[in-house]
C-alpha positions as CSV (number, residue, x, y, z in Angstrom):
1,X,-3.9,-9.2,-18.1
2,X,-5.4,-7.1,-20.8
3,X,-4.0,-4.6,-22.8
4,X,-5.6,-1.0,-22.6
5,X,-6.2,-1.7,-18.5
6,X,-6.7,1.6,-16.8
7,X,-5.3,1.9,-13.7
8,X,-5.0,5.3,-11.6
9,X,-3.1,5.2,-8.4
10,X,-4.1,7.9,-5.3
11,X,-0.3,9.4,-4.2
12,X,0.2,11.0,-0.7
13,X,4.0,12.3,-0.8
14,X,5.8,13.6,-3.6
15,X,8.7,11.3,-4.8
16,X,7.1,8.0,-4.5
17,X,5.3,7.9,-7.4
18,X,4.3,4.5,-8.4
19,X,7.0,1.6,-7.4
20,X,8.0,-1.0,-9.1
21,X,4.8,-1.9,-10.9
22,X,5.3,1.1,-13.3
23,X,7.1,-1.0,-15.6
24,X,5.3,-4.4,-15.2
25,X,2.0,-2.3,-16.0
26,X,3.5,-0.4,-18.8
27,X,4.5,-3.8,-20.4
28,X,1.0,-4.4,-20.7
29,X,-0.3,-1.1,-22.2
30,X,-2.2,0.3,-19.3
31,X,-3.0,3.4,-19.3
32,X,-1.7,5.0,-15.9
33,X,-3.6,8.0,-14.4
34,X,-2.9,9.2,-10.4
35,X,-4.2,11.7,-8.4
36,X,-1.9,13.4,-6.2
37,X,-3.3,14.5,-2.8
38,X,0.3,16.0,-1.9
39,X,-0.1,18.6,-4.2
40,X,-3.4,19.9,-2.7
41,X,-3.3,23.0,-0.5
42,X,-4.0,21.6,3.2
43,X,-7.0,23.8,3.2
44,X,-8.7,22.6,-0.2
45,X,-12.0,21.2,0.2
46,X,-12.5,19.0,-2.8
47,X,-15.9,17.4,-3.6
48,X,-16.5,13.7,-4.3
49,X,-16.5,14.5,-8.1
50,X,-12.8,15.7,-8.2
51,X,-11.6,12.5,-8.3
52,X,-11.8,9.7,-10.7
53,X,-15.4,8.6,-12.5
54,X,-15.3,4.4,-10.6
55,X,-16.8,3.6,-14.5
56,X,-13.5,4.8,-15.8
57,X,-11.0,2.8,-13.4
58,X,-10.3,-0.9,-14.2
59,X,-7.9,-1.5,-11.2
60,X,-7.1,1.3,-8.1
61,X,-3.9,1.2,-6.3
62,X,-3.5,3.3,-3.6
63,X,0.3,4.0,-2.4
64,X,1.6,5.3,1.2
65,X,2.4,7.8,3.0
66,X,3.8,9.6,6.0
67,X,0.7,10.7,7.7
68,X,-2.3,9.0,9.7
69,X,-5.5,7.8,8.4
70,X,-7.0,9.3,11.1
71,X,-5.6,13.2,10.6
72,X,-8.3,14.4,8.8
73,X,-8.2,18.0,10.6
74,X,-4.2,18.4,8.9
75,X,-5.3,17.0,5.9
76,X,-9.1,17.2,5.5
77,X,-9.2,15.3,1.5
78,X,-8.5,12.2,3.8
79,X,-12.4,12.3,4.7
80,X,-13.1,12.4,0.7
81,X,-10.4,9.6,0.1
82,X,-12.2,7.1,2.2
83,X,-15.5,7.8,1.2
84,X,-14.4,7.6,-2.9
85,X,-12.5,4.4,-1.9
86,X,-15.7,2.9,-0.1
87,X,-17.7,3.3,-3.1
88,X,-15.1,2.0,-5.6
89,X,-14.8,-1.3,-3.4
90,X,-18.5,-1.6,-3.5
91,X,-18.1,-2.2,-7.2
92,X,-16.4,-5.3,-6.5
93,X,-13.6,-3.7,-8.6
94,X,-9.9,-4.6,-8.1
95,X,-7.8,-2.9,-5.6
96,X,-4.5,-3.2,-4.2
97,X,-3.2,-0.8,-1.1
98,X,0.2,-0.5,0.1
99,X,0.8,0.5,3.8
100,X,-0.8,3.6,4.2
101,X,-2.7,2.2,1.4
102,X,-4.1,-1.0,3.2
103,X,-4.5,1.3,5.6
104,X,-7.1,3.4,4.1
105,X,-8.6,0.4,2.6
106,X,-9.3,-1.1,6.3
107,X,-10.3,2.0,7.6
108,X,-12.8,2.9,4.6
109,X,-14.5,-0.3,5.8
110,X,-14.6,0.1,9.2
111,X,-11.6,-1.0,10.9
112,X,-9.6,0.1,13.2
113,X,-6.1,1.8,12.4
114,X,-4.4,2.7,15.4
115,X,-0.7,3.9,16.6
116,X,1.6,0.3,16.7
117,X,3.1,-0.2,19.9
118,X,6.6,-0.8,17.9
119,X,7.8,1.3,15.1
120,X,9.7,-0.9,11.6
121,X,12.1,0.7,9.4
122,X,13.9,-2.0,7.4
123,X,13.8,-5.1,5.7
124,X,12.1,-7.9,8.2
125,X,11.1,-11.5,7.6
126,X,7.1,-12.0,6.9
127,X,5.9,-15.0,7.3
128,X,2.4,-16.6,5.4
129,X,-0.5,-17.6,7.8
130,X,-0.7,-21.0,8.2
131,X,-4.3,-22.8,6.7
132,X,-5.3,-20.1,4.6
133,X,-7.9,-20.9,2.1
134,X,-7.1,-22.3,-1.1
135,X,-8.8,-19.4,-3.5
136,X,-6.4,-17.1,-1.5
137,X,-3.7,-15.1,-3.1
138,X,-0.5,-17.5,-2.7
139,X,2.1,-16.6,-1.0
140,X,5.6,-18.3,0.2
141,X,6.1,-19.4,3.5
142,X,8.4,-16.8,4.4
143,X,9.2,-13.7,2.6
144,X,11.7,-10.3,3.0
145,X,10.3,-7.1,2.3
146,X,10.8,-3.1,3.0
147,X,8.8,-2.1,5.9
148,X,8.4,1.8,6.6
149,X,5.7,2.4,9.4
150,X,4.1,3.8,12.8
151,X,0.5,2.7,12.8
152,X,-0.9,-0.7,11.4
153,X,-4.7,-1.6,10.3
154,X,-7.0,-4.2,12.4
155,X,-8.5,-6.7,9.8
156,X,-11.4,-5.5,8.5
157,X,-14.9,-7.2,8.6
158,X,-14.7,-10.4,5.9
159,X,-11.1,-9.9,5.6
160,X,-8.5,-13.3,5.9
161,X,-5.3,-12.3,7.2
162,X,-2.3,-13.5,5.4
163,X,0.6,-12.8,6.3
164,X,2.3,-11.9,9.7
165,X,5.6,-11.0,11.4
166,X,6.6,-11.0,15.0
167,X,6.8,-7.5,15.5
168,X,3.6,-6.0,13.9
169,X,0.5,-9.1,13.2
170,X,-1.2,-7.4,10.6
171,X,1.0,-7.9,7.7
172,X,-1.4,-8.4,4.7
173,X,-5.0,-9.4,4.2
174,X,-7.4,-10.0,1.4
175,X,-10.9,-9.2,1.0
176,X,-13.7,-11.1,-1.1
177,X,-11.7,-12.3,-4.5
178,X,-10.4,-8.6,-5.8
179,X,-8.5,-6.9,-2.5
180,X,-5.3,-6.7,-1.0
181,X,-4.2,-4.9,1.5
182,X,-0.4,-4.7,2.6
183,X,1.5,-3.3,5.8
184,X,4.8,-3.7,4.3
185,X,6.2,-1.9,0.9
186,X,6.6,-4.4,-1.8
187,X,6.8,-1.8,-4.2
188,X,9.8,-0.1,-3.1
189,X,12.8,0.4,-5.2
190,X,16.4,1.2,-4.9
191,X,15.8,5.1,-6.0
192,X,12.5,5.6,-4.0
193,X,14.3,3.8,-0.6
194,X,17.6,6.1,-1.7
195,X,15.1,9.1,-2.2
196,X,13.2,8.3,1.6
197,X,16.7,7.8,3.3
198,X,18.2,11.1,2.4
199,X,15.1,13.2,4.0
200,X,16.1,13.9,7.3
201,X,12.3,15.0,8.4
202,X,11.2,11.5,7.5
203,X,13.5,9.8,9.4
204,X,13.6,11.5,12.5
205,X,10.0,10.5,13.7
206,X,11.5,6.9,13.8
207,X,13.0,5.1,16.8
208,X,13.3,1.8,18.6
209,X,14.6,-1.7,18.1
210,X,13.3,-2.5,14.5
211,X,14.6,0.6,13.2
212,X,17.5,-0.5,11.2
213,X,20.7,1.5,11.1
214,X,20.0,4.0,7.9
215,X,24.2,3.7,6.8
216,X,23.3,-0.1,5.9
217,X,19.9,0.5,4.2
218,X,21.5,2.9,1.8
219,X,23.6,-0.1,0.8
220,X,20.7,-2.4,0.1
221,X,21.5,-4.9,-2.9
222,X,19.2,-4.7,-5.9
223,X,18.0,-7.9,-5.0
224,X,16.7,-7.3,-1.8
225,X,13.9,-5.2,-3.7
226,X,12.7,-8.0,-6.4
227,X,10.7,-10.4,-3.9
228,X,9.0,-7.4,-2.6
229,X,8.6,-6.3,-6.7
230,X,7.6,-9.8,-7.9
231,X,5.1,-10.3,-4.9
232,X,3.3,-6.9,-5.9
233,X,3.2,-8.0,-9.7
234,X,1.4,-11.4,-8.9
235,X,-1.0,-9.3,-6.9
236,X,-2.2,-7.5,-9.3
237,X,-2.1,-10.2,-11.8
238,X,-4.3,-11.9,-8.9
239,X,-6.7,-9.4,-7.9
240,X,-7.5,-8.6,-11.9
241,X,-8.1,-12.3,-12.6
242,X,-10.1,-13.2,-10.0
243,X,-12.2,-9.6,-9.7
């Protein structure tokens, strides 16, 4: 990776800030920028040239969040997000999006991202698709990670999926040799999960059988969190190199 990168990272909820990868980034002198659509009045109407100049962007990552793609009407810089991130992909730049994120990516593209029929809260198995392409981002063949979500993405068009689990199918996809796009959080850390856990409002719009019990979460060992961690800093190191 080389030194002066300069990443900026689109935020949606205060107090996640940017993961694990803050470190690993920092290690390599990038210079870290974000914009953060929490912050924004619900009823600001930004135009396309708030945000970022693409010329001025080496790598975008783009975090998650709480709410839908799709609610545009409760929070209308959604529209503007999509449209910013369609033009940045069409660069053929790097990007990486995590849950929401991947999300946004699929749905900036055209794809579908829809209410899941089952709701995950917790640490699950993910499991790599079987016969995936060689020039593909490598993965193991089975993997824990954090998983905090309602809806999921369909693939979008060009897209090879990559990874799976049995409750939700859509666990990670890549696009052309510079995208990735991930259901689950691989950047979650200790803080961030304590941080989520202790907000009431957040947890209370979750229920069902992969909700795990929230007593155990907030006793989850350190390295429960570095697969996730290392798995996010390959994929930049991926996306960047092959971009």
């Amino acid at each position: 990776m080389k030194s002066g990168l300069k990443v900026h990272y689109f935020q949606h909820i205060a107090g996640e800030g940017f993961g694990s990868c803050y470190d690993f980034l920092k290690a390599h002198q990038a210079k870290i920028t974000a914009t953060e659509f929490f912050a924004l009045p619900s009823d600001t109407l930004l135009e396309i040239e708030a945000l970022p100049q693409i010329e001025d962007v080496d790598l975008l990552i783009i975090m998650g969040g709480e709410m839908s793609v799709n609610d545009e009407v409760n929070y209308p810089w959604l529209k503007l997000e999509k449209r910013w991130i369609r033009r940045y992909l069409a660069t053929g730049k790097p990007a990486i999006g995590l849950c929401l994120g991947g999300q946004l990516i699929a749905s900036a593209l055209g794809a579908a991202v829809n209410r899941h029929a089952h709701k995950e809260l917790g640490w699950t198995t993910v499991y790599r698709i079987d016969n995936v392409p060689k020039h593909c981002f490598e993965l193991p063949r089975e993997f824990n990670v954090l998983q905090w979500h309602s809806e999921t993405f369909d693939l979008p068009k060009g897209a090879i999926h990559l990874a799976e689990n049995s409750t939700c199918r859509n666990q990670m996809y890549q696009i052309g040799h510079n995208i990735l796009g991930f259901q689950f959080h691989p950047e979650m850390t200790p803080e961030v999960l304590q941080k989520f856990l202790d907000d009431d409002d957040k947890i209370a719009i979750f229920d069902g059988e992969q909700i795990q019990q929230i007593d155990h979460l907030k006793k989850s060992p350190l390295h429960y969190f570095l697969q996730g961690n290392d798995l996010l800093n390959r994929a930049i190191e991926f996306v960047l190199k092959t971009a």
